[in-house]
N, C-alpha and C positions, 0 to 999 in steps of 0.2 A: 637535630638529628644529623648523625655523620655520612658524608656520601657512602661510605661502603655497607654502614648499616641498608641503605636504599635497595640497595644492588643485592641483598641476599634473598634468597630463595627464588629469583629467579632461572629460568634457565637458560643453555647456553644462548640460543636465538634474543631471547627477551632480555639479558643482559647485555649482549650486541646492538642493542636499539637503546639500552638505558644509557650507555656509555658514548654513542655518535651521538653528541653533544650541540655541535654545530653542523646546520644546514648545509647543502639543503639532503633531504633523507627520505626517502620513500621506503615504506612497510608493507609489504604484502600479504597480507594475516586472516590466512585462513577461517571460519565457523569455528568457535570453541578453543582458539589458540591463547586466549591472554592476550589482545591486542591491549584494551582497555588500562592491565594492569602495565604491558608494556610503555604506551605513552606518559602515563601519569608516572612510573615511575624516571624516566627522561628525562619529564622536565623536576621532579623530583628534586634528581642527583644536578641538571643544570644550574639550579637555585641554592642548592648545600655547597658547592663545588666553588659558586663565585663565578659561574660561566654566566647568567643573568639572573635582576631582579624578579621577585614572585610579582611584582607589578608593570614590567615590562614584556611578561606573556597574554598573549591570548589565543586559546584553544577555544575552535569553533566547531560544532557541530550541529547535528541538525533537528532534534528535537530538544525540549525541554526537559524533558526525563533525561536523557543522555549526558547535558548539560550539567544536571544537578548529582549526576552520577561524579563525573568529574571532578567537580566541586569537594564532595565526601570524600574522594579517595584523595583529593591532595590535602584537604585538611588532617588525614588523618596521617599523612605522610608530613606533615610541619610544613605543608608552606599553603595558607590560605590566604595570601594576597594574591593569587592567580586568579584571572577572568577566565571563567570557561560561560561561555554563552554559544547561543541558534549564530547564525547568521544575522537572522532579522532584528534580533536583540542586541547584539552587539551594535548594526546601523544603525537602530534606532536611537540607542543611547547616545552613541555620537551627533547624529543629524539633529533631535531635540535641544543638545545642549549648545548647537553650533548656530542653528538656525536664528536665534534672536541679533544674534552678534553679525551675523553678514547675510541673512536675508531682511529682517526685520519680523515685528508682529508674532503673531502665537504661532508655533508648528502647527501642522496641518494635523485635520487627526486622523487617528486609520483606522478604517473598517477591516471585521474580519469575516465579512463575505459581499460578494461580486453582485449576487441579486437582486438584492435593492435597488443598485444603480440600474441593475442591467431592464429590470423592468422598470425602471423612470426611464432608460433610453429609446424600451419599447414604446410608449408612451406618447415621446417626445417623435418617434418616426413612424405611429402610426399603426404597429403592428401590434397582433394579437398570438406570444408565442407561450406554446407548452411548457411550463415548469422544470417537466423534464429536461428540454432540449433546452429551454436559458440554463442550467446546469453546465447539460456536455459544451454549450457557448462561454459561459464562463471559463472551462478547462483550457477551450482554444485560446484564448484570450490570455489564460496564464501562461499558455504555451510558447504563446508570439512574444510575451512580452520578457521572460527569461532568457529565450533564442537573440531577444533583442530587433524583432522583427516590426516595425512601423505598420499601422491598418491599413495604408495604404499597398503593401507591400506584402500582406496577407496570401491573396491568393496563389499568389506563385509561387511563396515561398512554402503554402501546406501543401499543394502541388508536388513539387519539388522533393519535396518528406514524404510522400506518400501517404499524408496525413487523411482521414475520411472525415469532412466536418458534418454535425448536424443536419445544417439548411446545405443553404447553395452558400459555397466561398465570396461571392461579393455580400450576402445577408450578414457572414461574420463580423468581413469591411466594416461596413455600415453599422452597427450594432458597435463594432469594437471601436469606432473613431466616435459615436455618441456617446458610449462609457466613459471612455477619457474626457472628451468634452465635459460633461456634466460634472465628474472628478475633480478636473481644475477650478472648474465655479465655485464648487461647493468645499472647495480646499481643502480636500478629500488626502489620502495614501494610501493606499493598498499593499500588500506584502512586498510585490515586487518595484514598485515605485521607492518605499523604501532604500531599497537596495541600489537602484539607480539614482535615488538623488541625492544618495551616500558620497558615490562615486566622483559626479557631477562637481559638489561644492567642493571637494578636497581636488579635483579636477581643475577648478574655477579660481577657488582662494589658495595660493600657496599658506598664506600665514596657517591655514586648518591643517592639511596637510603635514605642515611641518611638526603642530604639535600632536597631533596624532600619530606620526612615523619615532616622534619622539618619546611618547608613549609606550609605544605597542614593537619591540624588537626582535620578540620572538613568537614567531607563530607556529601552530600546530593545527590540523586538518582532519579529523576522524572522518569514516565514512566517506572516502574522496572520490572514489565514484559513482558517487550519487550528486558529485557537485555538476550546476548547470550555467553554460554561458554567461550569465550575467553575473552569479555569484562568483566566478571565476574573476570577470572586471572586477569586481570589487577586491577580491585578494590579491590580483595584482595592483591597486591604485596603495591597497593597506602597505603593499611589501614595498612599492617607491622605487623596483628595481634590486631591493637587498633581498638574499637567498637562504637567511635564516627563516629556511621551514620546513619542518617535516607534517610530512601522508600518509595518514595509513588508510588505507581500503582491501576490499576483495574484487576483483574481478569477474570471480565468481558467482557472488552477488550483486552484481548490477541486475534491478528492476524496476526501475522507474526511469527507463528510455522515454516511455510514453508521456512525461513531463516535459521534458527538455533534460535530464538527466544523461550525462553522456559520460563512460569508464576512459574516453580517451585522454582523459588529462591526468589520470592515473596511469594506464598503461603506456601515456608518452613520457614521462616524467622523465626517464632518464637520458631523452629526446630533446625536451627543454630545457634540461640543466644533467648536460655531460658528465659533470663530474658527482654527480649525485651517491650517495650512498643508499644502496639497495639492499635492503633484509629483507629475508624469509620466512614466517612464523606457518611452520606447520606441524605442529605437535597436538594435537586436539584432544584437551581435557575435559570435557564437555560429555563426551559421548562412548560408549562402548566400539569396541573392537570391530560388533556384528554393523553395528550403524555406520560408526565411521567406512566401512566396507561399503556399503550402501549407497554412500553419500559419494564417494570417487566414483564406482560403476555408474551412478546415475550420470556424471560429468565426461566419461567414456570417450562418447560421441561427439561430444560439444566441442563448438569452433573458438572457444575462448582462447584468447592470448592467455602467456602467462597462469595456465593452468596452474592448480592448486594439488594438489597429492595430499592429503592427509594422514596423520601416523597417531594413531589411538593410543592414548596412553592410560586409560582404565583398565580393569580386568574384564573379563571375556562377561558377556549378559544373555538374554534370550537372543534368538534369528528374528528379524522382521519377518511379520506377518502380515500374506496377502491372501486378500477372499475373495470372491464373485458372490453377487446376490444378485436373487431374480429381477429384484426393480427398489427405487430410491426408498421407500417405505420398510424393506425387508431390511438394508442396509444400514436404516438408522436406527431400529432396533437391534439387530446386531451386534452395532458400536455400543450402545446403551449398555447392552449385554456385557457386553466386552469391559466396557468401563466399569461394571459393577462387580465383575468379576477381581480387577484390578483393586478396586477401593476395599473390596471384602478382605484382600492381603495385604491391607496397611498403607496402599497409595494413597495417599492425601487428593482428596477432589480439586485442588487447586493445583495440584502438577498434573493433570491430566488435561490434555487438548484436542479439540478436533477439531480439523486444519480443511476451507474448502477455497475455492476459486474465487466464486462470488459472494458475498453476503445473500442472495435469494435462496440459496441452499440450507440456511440454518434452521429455516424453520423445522423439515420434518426433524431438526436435533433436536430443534426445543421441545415439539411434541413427544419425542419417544422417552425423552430425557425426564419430563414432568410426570408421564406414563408410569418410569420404572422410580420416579423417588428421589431422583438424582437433582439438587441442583447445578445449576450451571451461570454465568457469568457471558454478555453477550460482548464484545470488547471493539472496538471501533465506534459503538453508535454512541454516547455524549459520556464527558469526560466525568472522572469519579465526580472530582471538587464542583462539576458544575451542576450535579443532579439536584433536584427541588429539596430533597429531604439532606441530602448534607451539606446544602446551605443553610436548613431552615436549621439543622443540629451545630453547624458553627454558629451562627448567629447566638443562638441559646446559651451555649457552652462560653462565647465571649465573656456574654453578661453575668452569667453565674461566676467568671473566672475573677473581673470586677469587686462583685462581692464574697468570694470566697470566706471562710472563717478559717485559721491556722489549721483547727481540726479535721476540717473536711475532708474525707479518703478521697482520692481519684476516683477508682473504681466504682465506687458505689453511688459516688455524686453523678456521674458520668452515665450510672444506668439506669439512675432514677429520673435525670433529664430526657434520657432517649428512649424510656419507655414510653414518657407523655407524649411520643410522638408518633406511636409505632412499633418499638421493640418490644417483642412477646418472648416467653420462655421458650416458646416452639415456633417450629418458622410456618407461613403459612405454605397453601399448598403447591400453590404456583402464580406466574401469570407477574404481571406490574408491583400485587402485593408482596409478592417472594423477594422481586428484584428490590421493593424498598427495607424490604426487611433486610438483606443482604448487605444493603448498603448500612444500615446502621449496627448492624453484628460486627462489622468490619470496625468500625470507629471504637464501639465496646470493646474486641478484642486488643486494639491498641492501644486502649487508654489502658488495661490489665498488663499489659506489657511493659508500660513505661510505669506504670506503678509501682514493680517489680524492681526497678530503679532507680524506686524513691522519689520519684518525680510528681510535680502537686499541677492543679488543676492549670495555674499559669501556666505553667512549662508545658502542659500538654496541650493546651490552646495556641502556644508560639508554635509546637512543634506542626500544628498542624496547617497555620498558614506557611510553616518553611514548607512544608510538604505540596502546600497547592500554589505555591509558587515556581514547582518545580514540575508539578503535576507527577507527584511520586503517590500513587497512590496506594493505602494499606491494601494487604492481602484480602482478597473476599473468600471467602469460602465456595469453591463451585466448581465444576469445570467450565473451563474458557472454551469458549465457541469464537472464531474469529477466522477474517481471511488470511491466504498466505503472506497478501500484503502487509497487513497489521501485524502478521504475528514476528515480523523481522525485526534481527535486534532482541528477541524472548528466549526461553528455553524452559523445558517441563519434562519430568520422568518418566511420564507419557505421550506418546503425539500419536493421533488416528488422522492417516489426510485421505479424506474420503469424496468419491465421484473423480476418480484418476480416469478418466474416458474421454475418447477422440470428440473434439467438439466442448469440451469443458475444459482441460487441460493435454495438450493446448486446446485453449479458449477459439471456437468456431473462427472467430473474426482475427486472425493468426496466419497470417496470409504468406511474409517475406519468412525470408530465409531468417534474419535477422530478429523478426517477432516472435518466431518459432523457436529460435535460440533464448530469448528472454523467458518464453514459457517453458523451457527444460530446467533453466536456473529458476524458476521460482519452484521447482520439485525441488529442485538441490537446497531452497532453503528451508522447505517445508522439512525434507528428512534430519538438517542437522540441530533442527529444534529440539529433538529427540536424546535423551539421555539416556535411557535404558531399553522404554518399551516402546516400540514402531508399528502401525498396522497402515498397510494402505488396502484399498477397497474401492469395489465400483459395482452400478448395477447395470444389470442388460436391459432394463425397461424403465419408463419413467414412474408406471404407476402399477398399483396390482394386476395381474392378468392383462398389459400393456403388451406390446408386440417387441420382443428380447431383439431387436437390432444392434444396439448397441454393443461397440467392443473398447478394449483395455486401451488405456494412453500408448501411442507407439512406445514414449518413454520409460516404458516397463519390458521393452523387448530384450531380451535375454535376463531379465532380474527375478522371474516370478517360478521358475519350475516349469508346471506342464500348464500352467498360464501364461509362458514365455511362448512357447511352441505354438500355441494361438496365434500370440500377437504377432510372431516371424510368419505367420501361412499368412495372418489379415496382411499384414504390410505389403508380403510379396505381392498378393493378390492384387493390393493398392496399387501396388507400384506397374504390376502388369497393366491394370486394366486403367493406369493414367497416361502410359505409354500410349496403349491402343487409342488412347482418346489421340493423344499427339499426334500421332499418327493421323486419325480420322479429322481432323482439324486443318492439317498442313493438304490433304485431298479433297476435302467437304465443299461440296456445290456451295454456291452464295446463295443467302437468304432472302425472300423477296417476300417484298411487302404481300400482305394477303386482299390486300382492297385494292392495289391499282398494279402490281405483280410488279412494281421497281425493283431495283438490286437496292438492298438495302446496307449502308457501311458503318452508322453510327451504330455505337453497343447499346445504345437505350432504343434504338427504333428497331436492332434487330432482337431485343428483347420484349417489346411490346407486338412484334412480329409485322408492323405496320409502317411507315412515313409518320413522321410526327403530326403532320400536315393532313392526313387522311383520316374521313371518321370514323369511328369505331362505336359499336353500341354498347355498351354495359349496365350494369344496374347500381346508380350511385349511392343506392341505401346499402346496396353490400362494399362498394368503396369505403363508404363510413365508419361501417361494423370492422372493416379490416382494419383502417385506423384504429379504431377504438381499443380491438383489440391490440393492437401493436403498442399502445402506450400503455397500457394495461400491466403486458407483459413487459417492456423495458422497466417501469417501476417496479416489478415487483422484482426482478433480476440484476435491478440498478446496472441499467448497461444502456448506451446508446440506443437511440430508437434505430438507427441506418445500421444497426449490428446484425438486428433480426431481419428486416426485409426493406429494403429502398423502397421512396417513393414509387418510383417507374416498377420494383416488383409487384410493388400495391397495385398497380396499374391494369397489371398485364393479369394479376389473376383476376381482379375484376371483369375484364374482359372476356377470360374464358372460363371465368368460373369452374374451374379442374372440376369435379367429382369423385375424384380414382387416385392413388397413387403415382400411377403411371401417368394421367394426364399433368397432374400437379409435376414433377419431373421434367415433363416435356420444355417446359417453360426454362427459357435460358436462364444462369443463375444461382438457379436453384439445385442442389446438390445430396447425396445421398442422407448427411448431416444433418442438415437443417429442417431436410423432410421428417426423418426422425425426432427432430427435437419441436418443431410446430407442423408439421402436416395436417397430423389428427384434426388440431384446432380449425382450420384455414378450411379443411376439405367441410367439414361442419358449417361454418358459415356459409360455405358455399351452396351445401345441401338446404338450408333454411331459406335462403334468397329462392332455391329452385323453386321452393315448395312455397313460399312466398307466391312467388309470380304464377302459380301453376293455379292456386287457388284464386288469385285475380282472375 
């Protein structure tokens, strides 16, 4: 292919990136701008050109699908000797093949979760911890060890971050310095040990280094602010000092701070290399006029560096559409509604999505979605290639590809095997049996596809380990149900992002300035999913005939019409009446213990309204019940237990066992939010224990 062949149909920005050939180059590329097509062709034209070998690149990124994205477009672009891999992939293939030669013995192997160990370390220290919370300990764990943070060095440094853990900060400690222990024994690696003992050996062994820099001369970086501390060590141990490399990221989409993910190595970039070449990709082909419209007001406000400006370059589509509904049940039929309205004129159920916060929210979509007929597609929970039935359907499909006979059609071999396992003419009605039905309609539809292309039952069996090697997985027929976080990096001709309210989005537990800012750009990336049709939507209750407290995300203030004017009266209202708190705070008598009348200074004693030291009476069966419930509900919301109410809050309501609204409020903490979002439940318990004890 000739470089200038590369270079056409680009435009003028995306040509300006294909042609800055040598390092180092930062991209700053907009939702919907062509970054993708931008880099690939780069190094494209650098390989046609004679600027560097298709074998002395490597473009890293950060999932596996991305990866194999990559891959596809520079083969189709003539240079398939490029490595595009994860991070993890790329170290691991180095450390495997290095390890015998200068550590000795078999590379260690690597697990792909923390729990195992983390409950052999519970184990080994004694303790008896909730499922849940080895979870959110694992997360710490990933978090310290990307930051590059030592267990011993734990506490002060989640401190320090503002970080809320689990248990208590030395429990992490301890837990976190037992995992690695047991790790080492058991000559274990973990994702992020990977990456560190990457570093380490070419750190260690010059000869490694040398032929790995020898190697690898041009680097490329997708998604670069979402790069974290330790992955950072490692591209600079790869670069040796040399500054052929280009960046691309958005700023805009930074959301995974809560990782260790940090945009400042993007937005310092031209900070750490002066002379850097700086492009702009803001042409967004992706999305209509009305959305792209959408998607800058939503960023309005926002404290992001290096803001993004978007400039649509489709034709004009429908206005986003926003609704109120009385409570989440009314909402999700609604959407249903709305969806079905949408598929009746031709949308395809697979570009249609609805977009929420948490995964605990899907359910009332699956129910209303099952309801109206619709199916749906859940997308985060276990990967296409790993589900039982499209193992059990490759397995099958191997062996029949083995013995194939010349004659055999694809198609019809392909759905006489996956009938026998499943595939019906109709789908069924819902529930586990839809989703496996779904899953093997998907595999039929692409074996008809590649049919089409002449292709025999080998070729479709290759293609489908290149596929789950890449975890590229066939189109299901459905709508995608998924969170904001999952759905980044996707795009659909419809997006519904629904439960946009205070306390959801932003998420309750939203505290800094800077959290808060994370949870505006994760709006921003829910709307620019969005290619034609937009709805957002919230409800004022949680349940039918529920008490309508609830109001709009601020982040909807001034976007909505005469749903705007709400939110500007709520906010002002907010803002008055957080003031007046300020105000009453900086005046407010001190708090004294209720049992021995001290002045009370710690926030936990002046929350339990007592001396830690002093007794207090409560009723420990209702202590229980409030745990009980509180893991309850963190499972079902998949969110930290300490999100919904601290131990010491457990505490204090056992103590006074609220009954009322107003009493439950009383209690330090505890906030107009939260009361809305668990009151009902809490005050409940509370009434049972009364009535409990009343009838003892």
């Amino acid at each position: 292919m000739e470089p200038d062949n590369v270079l056409a149909a680009l435009d003028p920005e995306q040509r300006e990136v294909a042609e800055a050939v040598r390092g180092p180059v930062c991209v700053l590329a907009g939702a919907g701008t062509g970054k993708t097509r931008a880099i690939t062709h780069r190094i494209a034209h650098a390989v046609h050109s004679g600027v560097v070998d298709a074998q002395g690149v490597l473009a890293v990124t950060f999932t596996t699908r991305a990866a194999g994205e990559l891959r596809q477009r520079l083969r189709q672009l003539g240079t398939p000797g490029v490595q595009a891999r994860t991070f993890h992939a790329a170290a691991l293939r180095q450390l495997t093949y290095f390890w015998p030669r200068v550590i000795g013995g078999d590379p260690p192997r690597v697990i792909e979760s923390k729990l195992p160990l983390l409950i052999d370390a519970c184990r080994t220290l004694r303790k008896n911890q909730d499922r849940s919370e080895l979870r959110d300990i694992a997360s710490e764990i990933e978090w310290a060890k990307v930051t590059q943070i030592a267990p011993e060095d734990y506490a002060e440094a989640a401190k320090k971050a503002g970080r809320t853990s689990p248990v208590a900060p030395e429990e992490v400690f301890r837990l976190y310095e037992a995992y690695e222990d047991l790790r080492r024994e058991r000559h274990l690696v973990d994702f992020e040990t990977i990456l560190e003992l990457t570093a380490a050996v070419m750190t260690e062994h010059r000869e490694v280094a040398s032929q790995i820099r020898q190697q690898y001369r041009y680097f490329v970086v997708d998604e670069y602010q979402d790069v974290n501390p330790l992955q950072k060590l490692l591209l600079d141990t790869w670069l040796g000092g040399r500054d052929d490399l280009c960046v691309v990221g958005d700023p805009n989409q930074t959301i995974y701070s809560f990782t260790g993910a940090t945009p400042r190595y993007l937005t310092g970039f031209s900070v750490e290399h002066p002379n850097a070449t700086v492009i702009k990709l803001v042409r967004d082909y992706r999305s209509t006029p009305q959305v792209v419209s959408l998607a800058n007001r939503v960023l309005d406000r926002a404290r992001t560096p290096h803001k993004l400006s978007l400039i649509a370059q489709r034709p004009d589509g429908p206005e986003p559409v926003f609704t109120e509904y009385d409570d989440e049940t009314a909402e999700a039929e609604g959407v249903a509604r709305a969806v079905k309205k949408l598929v009746g004129g031709g949308v395809p159920t697979r570009e249609v999505a609805v977009l929420f916060r948490v995964n605990a929210q899907s359910e009332a979509y699956e129910q209303a979605f099952a309801k109206a007929g619709l199916p749906y597609v859940l997308r985060g929970a276990d990967r296409f290639f790993e589900r039982p039935e499209v193992r059990q359907a490759v397995v099958l499909l191997r062996g029949a590809a083995r013995s194939a006979e010349p004659g055999d059609t694809l198609a019809s071999t392909v759905h006489h095997i996956l009938s026998g396992i499943g595939l019906t003419p109709e789908a069924p009605g819902g529930g586990k049996a839809r989703e496996k039905w779904e899953s093997l309609k998907a595999l039929a539809d692409l074996a008809e596809d590649l049919a089409a292309t002449g292709a025999d039952l080998p070729a479709f069996v290759a293609e489908l380990e290149r596929r789950a090697g890449e975890q590229h997985a066939p189109p299901v027929e459905g709508v995608t149900l998924a969170s904001l976080h999952a759905a980044k990096g996707l795009e659909w001709d419809a997006v519904f992002l629904v439960g946009v309210t205070e306390g959801m989005l932003p998420i309750i537990y939203a505290e800094t300035l800077d959290q808060i800012e994370e949870e505006r750009r994760l709006l921003y990336v829910g709307v620019t999913r969005a290619r034609a049709h937009l709805g957002l939507s919230w409800a004022l209750a949680r349940s039918p005939g529920g008490r309508r407290s609830r109001k709009p995300s601020r982040f909807l203030d001034g976007l909505t019409g005469r749903s705007a004017q709400k939110s500007r009266a709520a906010a002002s209202a907010s803002a008055t009446s957080a003031a007046s708190a300020a105000d009453r705070r900086q005046v407010a008598a001190p708090i004294s213990c209720r049992v021995c009348g001290k002045t009370l200074a710690a926030a936990a004693e002046q929350k339990l309204g007592r001396c830690a030291g002093c007794p207090a009476d409560y009723d420990e069966a209702l202590l229980d019940a409030l745990k009980s419930w509180r893991t309850g509900v963190a499972r079902h919301e998949k969110i930290p237990q300490w999100a919904i109410f601290t131990d010491v809050t457990l505490q204090a309501i056992a103590e006074r066992a609220p009954l009322s609204e107003q009493d439950l409020l009383a209690i330090t903490g505890i906030g107009r939010v939260k009361l809305d979002r668990y009151g009902e439940a809490v005050i409940e318990l509370c009434r049972i224990a009364a009535n409990r004890t009343e009838g003892a």
